[in-house]
BAGULO-748361 format. One record per atom (N, C-alpha, C): residue in one letter; x, y, z. Coordinates in steps of 0.02 Angstrom, whole numbers, plus 50000, padded with zeros to 5 digits. Layout:
<sites>
AXYZ ...
</sites>
This chain:
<sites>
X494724990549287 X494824994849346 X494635002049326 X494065004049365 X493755011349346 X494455016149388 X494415021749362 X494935028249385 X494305032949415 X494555032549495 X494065036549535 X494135043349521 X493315048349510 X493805054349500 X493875058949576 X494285064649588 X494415070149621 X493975075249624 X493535073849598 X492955078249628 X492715078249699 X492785082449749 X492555082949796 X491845084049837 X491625080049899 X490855082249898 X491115085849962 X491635089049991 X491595095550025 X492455097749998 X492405102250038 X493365106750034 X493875103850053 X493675095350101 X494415093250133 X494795090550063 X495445091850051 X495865087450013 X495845079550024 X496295077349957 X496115069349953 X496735068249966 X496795063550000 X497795062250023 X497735053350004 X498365050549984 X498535043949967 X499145044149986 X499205035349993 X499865032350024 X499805026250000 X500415021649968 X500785017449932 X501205013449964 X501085007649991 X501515002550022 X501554997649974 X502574996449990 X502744993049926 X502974987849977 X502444983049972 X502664978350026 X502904973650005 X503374971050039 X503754961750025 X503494958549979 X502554958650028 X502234955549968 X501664956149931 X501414961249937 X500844965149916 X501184972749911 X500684976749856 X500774981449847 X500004985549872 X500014990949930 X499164994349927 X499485001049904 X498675003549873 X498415011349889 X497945011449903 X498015015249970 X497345020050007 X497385028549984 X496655029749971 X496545035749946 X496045037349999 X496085044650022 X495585043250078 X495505053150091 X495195055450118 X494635063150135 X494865064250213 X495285067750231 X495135069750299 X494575074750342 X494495071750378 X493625075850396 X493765076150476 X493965080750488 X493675081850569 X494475079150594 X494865079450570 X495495073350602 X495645068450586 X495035064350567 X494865055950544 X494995057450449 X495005050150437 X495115049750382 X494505044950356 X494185045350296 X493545043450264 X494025040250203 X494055033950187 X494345030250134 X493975031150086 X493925034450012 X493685033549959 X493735027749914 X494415025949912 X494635019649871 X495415015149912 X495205010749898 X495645005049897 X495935001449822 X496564999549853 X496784995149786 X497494990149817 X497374984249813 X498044980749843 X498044974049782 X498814972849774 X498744968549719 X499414965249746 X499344955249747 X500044951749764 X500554954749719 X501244953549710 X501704958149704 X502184951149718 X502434952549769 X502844945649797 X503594947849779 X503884954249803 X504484957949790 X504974952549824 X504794951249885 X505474945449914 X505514940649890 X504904937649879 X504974932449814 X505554932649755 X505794938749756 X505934938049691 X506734941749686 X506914939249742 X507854942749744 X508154933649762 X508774934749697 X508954928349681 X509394930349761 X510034925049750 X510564923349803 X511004928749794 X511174932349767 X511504939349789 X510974945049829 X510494944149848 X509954950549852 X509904953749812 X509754953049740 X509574956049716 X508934955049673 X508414960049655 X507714960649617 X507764954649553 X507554950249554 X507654950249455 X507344954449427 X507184955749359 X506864957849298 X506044957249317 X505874949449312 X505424948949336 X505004950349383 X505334951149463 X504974954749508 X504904961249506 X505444965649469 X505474972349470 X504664973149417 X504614969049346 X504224972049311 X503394968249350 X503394965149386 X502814962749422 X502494971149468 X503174972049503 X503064978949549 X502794985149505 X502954985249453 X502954992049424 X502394989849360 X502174983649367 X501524983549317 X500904985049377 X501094983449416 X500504986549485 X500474994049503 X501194996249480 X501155002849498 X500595007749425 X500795003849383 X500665006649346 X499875011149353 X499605003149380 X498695003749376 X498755010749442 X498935009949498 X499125014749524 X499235020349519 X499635023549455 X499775028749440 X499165033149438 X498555029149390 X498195031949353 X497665035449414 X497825031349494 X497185034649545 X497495040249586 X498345040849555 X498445048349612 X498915052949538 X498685053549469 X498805057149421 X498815064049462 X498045064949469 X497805073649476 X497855075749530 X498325071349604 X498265072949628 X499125076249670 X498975082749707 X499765088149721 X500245080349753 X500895082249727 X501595079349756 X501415077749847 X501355084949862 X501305083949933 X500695079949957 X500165077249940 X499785072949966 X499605065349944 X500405064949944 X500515056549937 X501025055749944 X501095050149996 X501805044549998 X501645039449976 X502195038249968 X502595031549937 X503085027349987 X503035020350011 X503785019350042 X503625012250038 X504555010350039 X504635001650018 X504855001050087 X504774994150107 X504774988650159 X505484986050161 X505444981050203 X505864974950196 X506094972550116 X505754970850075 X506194968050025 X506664971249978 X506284980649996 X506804985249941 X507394986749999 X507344986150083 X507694988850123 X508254983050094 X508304976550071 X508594971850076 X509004972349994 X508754972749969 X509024970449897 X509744974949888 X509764975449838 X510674977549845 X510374982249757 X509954979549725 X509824984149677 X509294987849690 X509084988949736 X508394992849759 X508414999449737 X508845002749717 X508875010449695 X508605010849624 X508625004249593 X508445004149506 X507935002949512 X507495000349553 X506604998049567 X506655005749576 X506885005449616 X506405016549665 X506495021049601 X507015019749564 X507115025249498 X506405023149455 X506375015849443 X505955016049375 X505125016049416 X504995013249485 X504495017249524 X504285024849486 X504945027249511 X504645033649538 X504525038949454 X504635035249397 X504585038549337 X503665035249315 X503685029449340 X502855025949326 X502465032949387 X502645032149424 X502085037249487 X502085042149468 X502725046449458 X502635052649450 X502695056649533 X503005052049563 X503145053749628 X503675050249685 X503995052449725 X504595048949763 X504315043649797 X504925039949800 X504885033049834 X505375031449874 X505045032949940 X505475033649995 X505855024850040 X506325021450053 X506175015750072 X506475018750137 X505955014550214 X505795019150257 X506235012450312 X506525013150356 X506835007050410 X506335005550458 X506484997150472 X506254993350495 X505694995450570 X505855001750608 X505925003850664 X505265009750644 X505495013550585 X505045018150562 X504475014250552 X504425009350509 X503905006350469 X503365002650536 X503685002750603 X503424997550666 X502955004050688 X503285011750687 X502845016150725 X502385018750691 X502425017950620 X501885020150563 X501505014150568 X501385007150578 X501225002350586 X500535002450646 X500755006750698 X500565007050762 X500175012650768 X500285019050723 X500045023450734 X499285021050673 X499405018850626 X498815015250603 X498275009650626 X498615005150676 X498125002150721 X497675004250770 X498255009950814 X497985012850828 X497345020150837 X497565021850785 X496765024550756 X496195020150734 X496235014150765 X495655009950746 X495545007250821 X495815007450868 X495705005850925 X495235011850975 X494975008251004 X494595012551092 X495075016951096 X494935022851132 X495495029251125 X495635027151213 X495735024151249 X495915022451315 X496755025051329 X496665023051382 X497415023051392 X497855017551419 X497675010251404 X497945003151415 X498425002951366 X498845000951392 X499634997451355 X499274993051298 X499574992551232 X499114988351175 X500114986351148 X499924980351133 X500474975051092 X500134973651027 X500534976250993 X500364976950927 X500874972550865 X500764966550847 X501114963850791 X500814965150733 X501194963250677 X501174964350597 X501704959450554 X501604955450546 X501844950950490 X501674952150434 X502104953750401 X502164955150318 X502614949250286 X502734953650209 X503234947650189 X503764944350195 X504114950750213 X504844949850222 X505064951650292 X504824956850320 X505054954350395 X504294956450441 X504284956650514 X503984957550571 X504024964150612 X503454967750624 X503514973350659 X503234971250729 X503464971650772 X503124973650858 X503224979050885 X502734981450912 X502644988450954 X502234987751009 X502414990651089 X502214991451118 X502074998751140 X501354999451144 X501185006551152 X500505010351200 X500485016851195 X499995020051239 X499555024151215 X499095022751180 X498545029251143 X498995028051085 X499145033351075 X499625034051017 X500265035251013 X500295033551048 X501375036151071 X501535029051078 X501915025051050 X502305019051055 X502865019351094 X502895015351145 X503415013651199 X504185010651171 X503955003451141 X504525001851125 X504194998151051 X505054998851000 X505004995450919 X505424991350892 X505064987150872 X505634980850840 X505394977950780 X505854977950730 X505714973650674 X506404969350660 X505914961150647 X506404956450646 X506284953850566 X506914953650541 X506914949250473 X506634942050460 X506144942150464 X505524936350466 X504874938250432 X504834935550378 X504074935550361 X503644929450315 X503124930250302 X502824924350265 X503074923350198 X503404925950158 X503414925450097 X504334922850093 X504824925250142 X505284923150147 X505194917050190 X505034917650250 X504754906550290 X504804905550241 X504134904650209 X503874900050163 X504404896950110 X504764902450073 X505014901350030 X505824898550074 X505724899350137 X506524894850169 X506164888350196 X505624887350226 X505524880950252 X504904877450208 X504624878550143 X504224876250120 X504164876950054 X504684877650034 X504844878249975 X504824873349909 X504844870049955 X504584860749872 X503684860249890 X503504863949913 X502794863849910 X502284859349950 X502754856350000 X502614850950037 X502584854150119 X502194851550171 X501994852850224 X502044849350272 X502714847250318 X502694841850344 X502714844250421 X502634839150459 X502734842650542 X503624844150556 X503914841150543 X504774844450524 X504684850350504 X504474851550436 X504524857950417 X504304861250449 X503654863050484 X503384866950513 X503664866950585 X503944863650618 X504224865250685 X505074869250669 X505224866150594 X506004870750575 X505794878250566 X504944879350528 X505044887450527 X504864888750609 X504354888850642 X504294888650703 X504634890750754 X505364884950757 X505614885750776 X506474890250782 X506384893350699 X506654896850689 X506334903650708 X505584905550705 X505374911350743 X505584911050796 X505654907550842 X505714907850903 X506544910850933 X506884908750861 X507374911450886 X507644918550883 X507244919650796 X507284928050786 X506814929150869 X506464930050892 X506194931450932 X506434932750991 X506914928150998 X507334928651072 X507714934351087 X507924938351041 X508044944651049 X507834951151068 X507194949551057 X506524956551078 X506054952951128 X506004946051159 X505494943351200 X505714947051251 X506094945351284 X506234948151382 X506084956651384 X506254960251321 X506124967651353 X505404967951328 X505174966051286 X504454966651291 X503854963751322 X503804958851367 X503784954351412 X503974960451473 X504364961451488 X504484967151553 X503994971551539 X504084974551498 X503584981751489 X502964979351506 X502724973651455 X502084973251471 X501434974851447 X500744973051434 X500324976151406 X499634971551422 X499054976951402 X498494974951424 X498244968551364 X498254972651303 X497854970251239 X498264968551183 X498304962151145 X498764960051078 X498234960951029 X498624963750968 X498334967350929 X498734964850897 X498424960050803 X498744958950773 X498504963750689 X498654963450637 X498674968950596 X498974965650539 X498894966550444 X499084965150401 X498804957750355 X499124954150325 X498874951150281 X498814943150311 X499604941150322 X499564935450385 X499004935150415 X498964940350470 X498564938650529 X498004939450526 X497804943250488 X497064943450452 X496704936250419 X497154935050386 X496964928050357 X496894922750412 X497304921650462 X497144916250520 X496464919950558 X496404926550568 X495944931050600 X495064928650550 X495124927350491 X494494926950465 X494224921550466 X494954915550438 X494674909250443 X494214906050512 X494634909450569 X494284906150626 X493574912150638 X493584917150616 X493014920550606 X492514915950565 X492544913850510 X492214909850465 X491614902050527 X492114902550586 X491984897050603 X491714897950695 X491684905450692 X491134907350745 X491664909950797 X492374909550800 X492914911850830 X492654918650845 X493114922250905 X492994928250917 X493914928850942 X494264934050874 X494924932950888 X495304929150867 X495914928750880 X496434922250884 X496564919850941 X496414913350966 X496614910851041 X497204904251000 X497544902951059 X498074898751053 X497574890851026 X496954889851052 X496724884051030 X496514884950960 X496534891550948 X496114891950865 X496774890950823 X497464892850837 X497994891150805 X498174883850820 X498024880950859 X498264871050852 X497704871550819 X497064871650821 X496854867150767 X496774870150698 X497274876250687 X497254877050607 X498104874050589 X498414873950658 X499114869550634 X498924862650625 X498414859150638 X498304851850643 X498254851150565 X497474854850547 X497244855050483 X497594856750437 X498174861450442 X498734861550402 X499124857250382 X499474852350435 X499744850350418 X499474840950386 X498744842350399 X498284836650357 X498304837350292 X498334843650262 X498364846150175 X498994841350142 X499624840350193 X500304838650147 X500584842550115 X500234847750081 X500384850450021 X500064857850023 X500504862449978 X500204870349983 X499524871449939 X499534865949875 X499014865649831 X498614862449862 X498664859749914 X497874856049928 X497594861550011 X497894866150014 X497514870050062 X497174872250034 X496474872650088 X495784873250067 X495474876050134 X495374883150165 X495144885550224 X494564891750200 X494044891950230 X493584894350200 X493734900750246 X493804907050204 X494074913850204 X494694915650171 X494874910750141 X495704911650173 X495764913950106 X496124917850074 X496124923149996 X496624918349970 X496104916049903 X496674909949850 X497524914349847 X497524920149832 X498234922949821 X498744922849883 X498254922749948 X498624917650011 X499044912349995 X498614908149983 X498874900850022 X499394900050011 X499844900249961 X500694897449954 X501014900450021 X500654906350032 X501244907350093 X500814906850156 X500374906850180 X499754903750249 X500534899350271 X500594893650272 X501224888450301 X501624894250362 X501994900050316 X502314902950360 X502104907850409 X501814910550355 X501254915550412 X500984909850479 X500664906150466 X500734904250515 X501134897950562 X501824898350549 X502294896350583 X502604902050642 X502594907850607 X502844913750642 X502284916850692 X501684915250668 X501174919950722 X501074914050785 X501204907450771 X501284902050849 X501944903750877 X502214905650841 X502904905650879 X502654914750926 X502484919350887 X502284924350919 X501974922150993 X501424919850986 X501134919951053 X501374915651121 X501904910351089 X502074905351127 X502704910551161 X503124913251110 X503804919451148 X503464922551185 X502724927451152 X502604933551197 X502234931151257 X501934924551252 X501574920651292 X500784924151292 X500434924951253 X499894928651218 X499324923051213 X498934922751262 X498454920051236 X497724920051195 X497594927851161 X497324930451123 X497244935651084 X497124936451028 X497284942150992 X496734945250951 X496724951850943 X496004955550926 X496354954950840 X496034957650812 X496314961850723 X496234967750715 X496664972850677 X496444978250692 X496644980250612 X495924984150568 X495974984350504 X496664990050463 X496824994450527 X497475000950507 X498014998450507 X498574998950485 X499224996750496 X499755000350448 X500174999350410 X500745003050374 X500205008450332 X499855006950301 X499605015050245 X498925017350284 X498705016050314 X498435019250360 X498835024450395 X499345021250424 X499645024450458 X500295029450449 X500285029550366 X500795035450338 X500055040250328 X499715039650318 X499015044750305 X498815047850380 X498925045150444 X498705050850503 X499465053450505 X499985052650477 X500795054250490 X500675060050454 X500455060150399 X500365065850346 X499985071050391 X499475070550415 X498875072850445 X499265075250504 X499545072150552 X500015074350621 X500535080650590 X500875081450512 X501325084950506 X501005090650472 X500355090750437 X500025096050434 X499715099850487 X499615095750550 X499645099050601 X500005098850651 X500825100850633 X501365101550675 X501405097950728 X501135090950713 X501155087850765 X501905080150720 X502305085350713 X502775081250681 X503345077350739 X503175070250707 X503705066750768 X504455067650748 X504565069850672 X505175071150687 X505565076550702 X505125080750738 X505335086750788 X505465081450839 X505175076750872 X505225074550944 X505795069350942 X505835065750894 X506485062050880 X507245068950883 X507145072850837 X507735076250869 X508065078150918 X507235082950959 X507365084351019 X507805077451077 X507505070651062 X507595066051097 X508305064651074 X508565066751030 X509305066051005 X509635070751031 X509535077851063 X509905081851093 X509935081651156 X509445077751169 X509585076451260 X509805070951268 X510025066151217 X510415059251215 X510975062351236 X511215064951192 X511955066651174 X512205072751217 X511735076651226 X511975081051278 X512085088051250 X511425090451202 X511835095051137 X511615101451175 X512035106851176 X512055112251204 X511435117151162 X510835117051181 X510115116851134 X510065126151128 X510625129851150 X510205136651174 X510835138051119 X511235136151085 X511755136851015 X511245134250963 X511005127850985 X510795124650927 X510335129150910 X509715132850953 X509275136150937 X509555145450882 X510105144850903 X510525150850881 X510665150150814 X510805143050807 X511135141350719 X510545141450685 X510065139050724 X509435137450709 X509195143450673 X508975149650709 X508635154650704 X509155159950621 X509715158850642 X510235160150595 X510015156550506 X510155152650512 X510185147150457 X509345149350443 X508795151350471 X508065150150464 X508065159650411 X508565163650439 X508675169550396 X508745167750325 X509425165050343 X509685162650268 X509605160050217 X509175153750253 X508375150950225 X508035156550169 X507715159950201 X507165164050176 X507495169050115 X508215170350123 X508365173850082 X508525169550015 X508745165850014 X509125157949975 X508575153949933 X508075153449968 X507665150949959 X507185150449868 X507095153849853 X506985158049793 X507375156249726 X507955161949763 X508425161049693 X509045155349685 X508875149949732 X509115143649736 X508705138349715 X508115139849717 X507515133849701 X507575129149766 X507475133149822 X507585126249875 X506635125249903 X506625117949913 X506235116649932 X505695117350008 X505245116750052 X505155117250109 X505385108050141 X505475106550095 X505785097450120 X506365102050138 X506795104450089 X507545107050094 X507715106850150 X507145116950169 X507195119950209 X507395117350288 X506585113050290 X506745107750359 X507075102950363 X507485100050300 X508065096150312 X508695099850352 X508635105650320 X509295111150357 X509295112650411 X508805113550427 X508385116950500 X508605109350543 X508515105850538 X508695096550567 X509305096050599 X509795096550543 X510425096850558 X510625102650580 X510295109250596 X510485112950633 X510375110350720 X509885108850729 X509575106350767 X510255099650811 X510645096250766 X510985090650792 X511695089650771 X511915095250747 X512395096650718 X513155097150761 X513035096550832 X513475094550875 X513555088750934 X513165083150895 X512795076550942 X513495075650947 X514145075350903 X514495072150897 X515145074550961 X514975078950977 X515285082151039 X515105076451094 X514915073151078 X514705071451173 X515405063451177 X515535061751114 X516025056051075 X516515060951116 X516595064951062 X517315066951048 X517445074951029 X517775079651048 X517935085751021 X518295085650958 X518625081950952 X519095078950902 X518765076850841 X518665078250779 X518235075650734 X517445074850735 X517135080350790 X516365079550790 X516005078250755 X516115080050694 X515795083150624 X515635075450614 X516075071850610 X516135064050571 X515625058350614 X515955058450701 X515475056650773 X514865057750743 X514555064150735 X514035065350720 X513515062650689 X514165064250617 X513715060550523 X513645051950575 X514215050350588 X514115040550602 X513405039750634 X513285044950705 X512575043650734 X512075042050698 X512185048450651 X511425051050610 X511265046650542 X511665040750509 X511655037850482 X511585031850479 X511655030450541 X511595021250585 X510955021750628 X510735025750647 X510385027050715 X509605025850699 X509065024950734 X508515023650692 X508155031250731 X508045033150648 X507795041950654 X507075042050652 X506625039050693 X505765039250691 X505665044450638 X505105046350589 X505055051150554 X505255052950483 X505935048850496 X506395049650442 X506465043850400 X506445047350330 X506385042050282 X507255038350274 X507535034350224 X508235032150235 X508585038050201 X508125039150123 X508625045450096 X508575052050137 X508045051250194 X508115060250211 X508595059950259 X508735053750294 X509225052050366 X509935050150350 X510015050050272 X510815051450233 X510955058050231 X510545062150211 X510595065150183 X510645071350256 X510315072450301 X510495073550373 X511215071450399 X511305066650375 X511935062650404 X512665068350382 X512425068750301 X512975069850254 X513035077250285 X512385083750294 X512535089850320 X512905090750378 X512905085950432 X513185086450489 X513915083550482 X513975079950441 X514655078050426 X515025083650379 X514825087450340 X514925094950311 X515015102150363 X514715100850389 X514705105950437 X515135109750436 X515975108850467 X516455111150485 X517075107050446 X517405111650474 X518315108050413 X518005108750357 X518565103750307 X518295103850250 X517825100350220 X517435102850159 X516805100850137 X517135094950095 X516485089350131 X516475082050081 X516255081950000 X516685084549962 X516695085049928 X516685077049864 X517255074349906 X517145066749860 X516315064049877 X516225063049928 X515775058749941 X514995064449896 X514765068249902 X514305074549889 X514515072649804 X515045071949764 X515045070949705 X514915064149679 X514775059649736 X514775051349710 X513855051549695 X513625056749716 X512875058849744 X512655061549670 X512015058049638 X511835061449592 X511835067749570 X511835072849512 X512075078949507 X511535084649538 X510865081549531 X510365085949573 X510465086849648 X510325078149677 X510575076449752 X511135083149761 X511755083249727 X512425083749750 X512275090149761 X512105096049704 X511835102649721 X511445104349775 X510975103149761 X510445102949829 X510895102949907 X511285096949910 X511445096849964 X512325102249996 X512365102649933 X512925107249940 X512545115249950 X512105116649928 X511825121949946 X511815123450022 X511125119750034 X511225118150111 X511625117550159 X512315112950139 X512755114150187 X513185121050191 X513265123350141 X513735129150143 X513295134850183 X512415135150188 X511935138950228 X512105137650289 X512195131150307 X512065128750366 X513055130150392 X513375129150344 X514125132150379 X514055140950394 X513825143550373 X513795152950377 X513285152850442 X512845148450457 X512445149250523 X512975147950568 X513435145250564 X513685140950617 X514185146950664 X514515150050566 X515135154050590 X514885162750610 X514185163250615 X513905168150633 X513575168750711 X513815162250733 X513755159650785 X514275158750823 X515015157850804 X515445157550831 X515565160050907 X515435161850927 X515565164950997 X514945162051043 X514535158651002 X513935156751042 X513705162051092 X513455168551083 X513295172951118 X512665174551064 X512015178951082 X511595181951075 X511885188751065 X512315191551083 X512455198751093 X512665202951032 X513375196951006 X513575202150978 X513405202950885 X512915198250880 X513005200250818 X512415203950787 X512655209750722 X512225214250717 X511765212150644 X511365217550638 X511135214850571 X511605215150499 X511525210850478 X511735209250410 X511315209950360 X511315209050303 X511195209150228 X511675203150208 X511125197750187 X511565192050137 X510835188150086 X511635189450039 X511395186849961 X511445181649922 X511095179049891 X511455172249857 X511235172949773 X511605172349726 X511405172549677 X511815167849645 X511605161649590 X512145156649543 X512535153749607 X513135155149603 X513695149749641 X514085156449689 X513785162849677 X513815167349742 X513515169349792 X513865170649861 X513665174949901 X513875179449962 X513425181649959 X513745189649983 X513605190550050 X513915194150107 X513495194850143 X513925202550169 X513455205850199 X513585213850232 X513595214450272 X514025218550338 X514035217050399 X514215226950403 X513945229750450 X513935238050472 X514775238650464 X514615245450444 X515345248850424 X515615245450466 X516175243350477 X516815243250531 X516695237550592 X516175235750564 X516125230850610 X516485225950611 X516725222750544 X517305216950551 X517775218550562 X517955224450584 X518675227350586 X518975225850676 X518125226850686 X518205224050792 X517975218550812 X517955215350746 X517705209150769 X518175203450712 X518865203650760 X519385198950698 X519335192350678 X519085186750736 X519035181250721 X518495178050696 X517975182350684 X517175181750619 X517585184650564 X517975188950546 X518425187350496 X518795184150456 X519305182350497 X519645175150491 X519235168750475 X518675168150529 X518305163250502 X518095163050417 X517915169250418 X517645170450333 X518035169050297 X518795171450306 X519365172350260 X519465161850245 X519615159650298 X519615153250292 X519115148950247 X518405149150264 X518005147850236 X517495149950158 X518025155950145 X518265156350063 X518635152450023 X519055148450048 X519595142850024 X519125136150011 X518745135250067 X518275128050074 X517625129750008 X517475136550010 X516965136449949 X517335135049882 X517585139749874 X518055138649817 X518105134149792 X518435128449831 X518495120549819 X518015119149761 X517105121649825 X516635117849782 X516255121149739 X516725125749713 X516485132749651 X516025135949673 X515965138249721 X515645144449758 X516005149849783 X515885155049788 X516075162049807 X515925164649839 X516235166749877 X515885170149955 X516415174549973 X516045182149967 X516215187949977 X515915191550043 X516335195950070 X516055196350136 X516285204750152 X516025208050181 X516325215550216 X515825220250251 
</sites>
């Protein structure tokens, strides 16, 4: 395997993205030009991560060092290239495992870069937003599936804005390994996985079925493979007759070692059986009688995500916003804490070592920091954290949508201190920083008015800070006092100092 170099033949940067899938591992390395993205290199290698979590969910030895001998070769094509122009994110089988934090640790020491594992819901609109940059730029409703290893993405969508998202715990490498597992191929077996799609299915058929759509669009390794073979054989698509007669011929083999389909990639076939058990069951639920292929899908589609947030075309501004008009959040405060906390920011920033991830993590939870009001007055803070931690946050990776969770649950009362210390010692700082920023926005806000507050001077240096308010001004203004006086006790706690006059 040659190491592509970073030499450029114009000024655009080289951006990459890393899908740690169920059951394959890719990198796309690729040039943005004009908006579009120009692929320089490819690299995808079987992997077979679900494969490889015994009966507790958890990784063995073996699958972990399968993952991270792929990463390795990996490492060597995004060495030279900045932090910020590459992701990383795990699927279904790291979302699942119960030791998945010891894969992402020893990941992320082979890369030399974070490894985000992203939810089921996220991974459907990154999914979509990659197909869709491979589609007619129209404006027809497009149904978009993706079978991977470990589970199933569907999206129904418009240009590029996805309507509705679902991912079901179903994929080829788990079927396979539940209904075909002694290596044998029988019509039982294949109507038990089948008919077990059909039932994950019954949960997302009727509302997607209502909505509706012009064009099915299938995407990934599965559907590609049923997509070529009947290509091989003058097909145009997947039609329901091209799947009976590759279920016929399937189930003529007996056996996983004796499949023999001309296209079909030898590192396929053990799992082909399920893949396609689940994609008949697809069309028979959605009632689909043909399907295009479309070459973009998960790392494609973290690479125009990258590209949308370099040009502020970030969806997880629009996911928030869509969280404050859920809940009912009083947006002309939020914009107040907002603008507050964005001071404090700039001053903090520096001699804290905070990051611009930080920054707009803070800025987030300023943003939603009273969802929990619409529950309850009574314990908001907590209402809140529960939303922002269960809820599926488009945009948001799992550690950035804890970690959101944990500031809004900090907010007010006293600081979570147990939980913030169960949190690695970097994590724990970091986020204690932030919240104690994001508590001084809040209480500088207190009155929720524009009016009265004047300029300040505030400082942060080590585990202090300071802040200055005009001669005599706290003297007429008692309960921004009090607030302070109180919220000297809560720092303290967490060995911080906060001086005020």
């Amino acid at each position: 395997m040659s190491r592509p170099t970073t030499e450029q033949t114009d000024n655009a940067p080289l951006i990459a993205a890393i899908d740690l899938g169920s059951n394959s591992f890719h990198l796309i390395v690729a040039r943005e030009d004009h908006g579009e993205l120009r692929p320089v290199e490819r690299l995808g290698e079987k992997v077979q991560l679900a494969a490889g979590l015994d009966s507790n969910n958890n990784l063995t030895e073996d699958a972990m060092e399968r993952g991270l001998a792929c990463l390795r070769k990996m490492a060597q094509y995004c060495a030279a290239m900045p932090k910020k122009s590459i992701r990383v994110v795990g699927t279904n089988a790291l979302r699942k495992a119960q030791n998945s934090q010891e894969f992402v640790r020893r990941a992320e020491a082979v890369l030399g870069h974070r490894v985000d594992i992203i939810a089921g819901r996220e991974e459907a609109r990154l999914i979509y937003l990659g197909a869709a940059h491979t589609q007619s730029d129209d404006t027809e409703r497009r149904f978009v599936a993706d079978i991977g290893g470990g589970s199933t993405e569907f999206i129904i969508g418009e240009r590029f804005e996805p309507k509705i998202l679902e991912s079901l715990h179903m994929g080829c490498v788990v079927w396979t390994r539940k209904y075909f597992a002694d290596g044998k191929i029988t019509a039982r077996q294949f109507d038990e996985a089948y008919y077990g799609a059909r039932l994950e299915l019954l949960n997302i058929e009727q509302s997607f079925r209502n909505l509706g759509w012009q064009d099915a669009i299938g995407s990934s390794g599965s559907i590609k493979s049923v997509y070529t073979i009947l290509a091989e054989r003058g097909h145009e698509g997947i039609t329901r007759e091209g799947l009976m007669m590759l279920k016929k011929e399937l189930l003529a083999c007996k056996r996983t070692d004796r499949i023999s389909f001309q296209g079909l990639k030898p590192e396929r076939v053990n799992i082909f059986p399920g893949g396609l058990a689940i994609l008949c069951a697809i069309f028979d639920s959605m009632k689909i009688n043909s399907m295009s292929f479309s070459e973009g899908a998960l790392r494609e589609g973290l690479l125009y995500d990258m590209i949308g947030r370099n040009n502020h075309e970030d969806v997880r501004n629009r996911t928030l916003k869509a969280i404050q008009k859920r809940y009912h959040v009083d947006t002309a405060q939020a914009d107040r804490v907002s603008r507050q906390l964005g001071h404090l920011l700039q001053e903090a920033k520096q001699t804290w070592g905070l990051s611009d991830g930080d920054c707009q993590l803070a800025l987030s939870a300023a943003m939603v920091h009273e969802i929990g009001m619409d529950i309850s007055h009574t314990q908001f803070h907590r209402h809140g954290s529960y939303i922002l931690r269960n809820a599926d946050l488009l945009g948001f990776n799992k550690r950035q949508q804890q970690s959101l969770a944990m500031l809004v649950r900090g907010h007010r009362r006293s600081l979570p201190l147990q939980s913030l210390f169960q949190l690695p010692r970097q994590e724990c700082q970091r986020l204690l920083k932030l919240v104690i920023l994001l508590r001084i926005a809040i209480l500088l806000n207190h009155r929720r008015s524009d009016k009265h507050l004047p300029e300040y001077i505030f400082k942060a240096s080590g585990t202090s800070l300071t802040i200055t308010f005009p001669e005599g001004w706290l003297d007429n203004h008692q309960l921004t006092a009090a607030d302070f006086e109180q919220e000297q006790g809560y720092f303290i706690r967490a060995g911080y100092r906060l001086e005020f006059q």
